[in-house]
N, C-alpha and C positions, 0 to 999 in steps of 0.2 A: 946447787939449787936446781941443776936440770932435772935430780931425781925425785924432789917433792915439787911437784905441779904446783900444786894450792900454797906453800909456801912462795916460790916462783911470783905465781899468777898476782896476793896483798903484795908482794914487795913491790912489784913492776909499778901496781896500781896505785900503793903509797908514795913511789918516786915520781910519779906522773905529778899526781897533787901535790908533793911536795914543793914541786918546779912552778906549777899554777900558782900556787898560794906565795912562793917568794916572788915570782915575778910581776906579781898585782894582776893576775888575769882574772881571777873574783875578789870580793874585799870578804873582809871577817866577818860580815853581818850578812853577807847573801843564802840563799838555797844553792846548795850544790846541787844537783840531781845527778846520780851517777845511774846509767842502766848497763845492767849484765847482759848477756846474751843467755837466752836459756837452755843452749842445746846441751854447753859440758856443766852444767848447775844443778847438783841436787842441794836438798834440804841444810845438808850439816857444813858441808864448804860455805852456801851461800853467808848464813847466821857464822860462822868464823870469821869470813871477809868484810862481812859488813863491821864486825867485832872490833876486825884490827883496825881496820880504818877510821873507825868512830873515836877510839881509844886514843889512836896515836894524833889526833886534828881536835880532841877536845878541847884543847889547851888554846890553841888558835884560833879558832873557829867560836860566833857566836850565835852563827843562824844555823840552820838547820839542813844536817845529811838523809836525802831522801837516795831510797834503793828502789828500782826497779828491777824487774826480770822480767823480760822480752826476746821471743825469737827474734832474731837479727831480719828476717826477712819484713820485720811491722816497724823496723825502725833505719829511716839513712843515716844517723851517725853512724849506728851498728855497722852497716855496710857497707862505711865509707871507711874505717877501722881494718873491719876483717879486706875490704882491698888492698888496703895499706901494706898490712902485717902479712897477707901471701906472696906480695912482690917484694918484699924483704925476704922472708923466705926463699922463694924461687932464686932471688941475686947467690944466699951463701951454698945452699942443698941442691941447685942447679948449674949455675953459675949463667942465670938467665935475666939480663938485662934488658929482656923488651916491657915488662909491666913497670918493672922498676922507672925508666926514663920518661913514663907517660905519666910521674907523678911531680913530675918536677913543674 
């Protein structure tokens, strides 16, 4: 999976909502709104991601999947995500535990 990105990147994002939707963190009838970041997003990834995710949540889902795409700097989830996921990062490609323990 590390070598196709955009395969990678719906699966992650499928398991995420997956984990949402059986733990009751939204009900079946709400707005999801999911926003991408626009920096690594063109055209034909975005419309594939949106694809699988729509596809694989039809079933479940009776409200409706909205997409965004937004530079991460016009939105704090975005920001508060990509903080996340560099001090994860830095912990295994570093082996640097200072951002990591200021998430705790």
């Amino acid at each position: 999976m590390q070598k196709n990105k955009k395969f990678l990147y719906s699966y992650l994002a499928n398991a995420l909502l997956e984990y949402c939707f059986n733990e009751t963190l939204f009900g079946c009838h709400e707005l999801i709104n999911i926003v991408i970041d626009k920096k690594d997003t063109n055209k034909s990834i975005s419309t594939e991601f949106k694809n699988y995710l729509k596809n694989n949540f039809s079933q479940k889902i009776s409200g409706e999947m909205r997409f965004e795409i937004k530079p991460s700097y016009t939105n704090k989830c975005l920001q508060a995500v990509d903080f996340a996921s560099w001090a994860i990062f830095r912990k295994y490609e570093q082996n640097d535990l200072e951002y990591l323990t200021t998430l705790d």
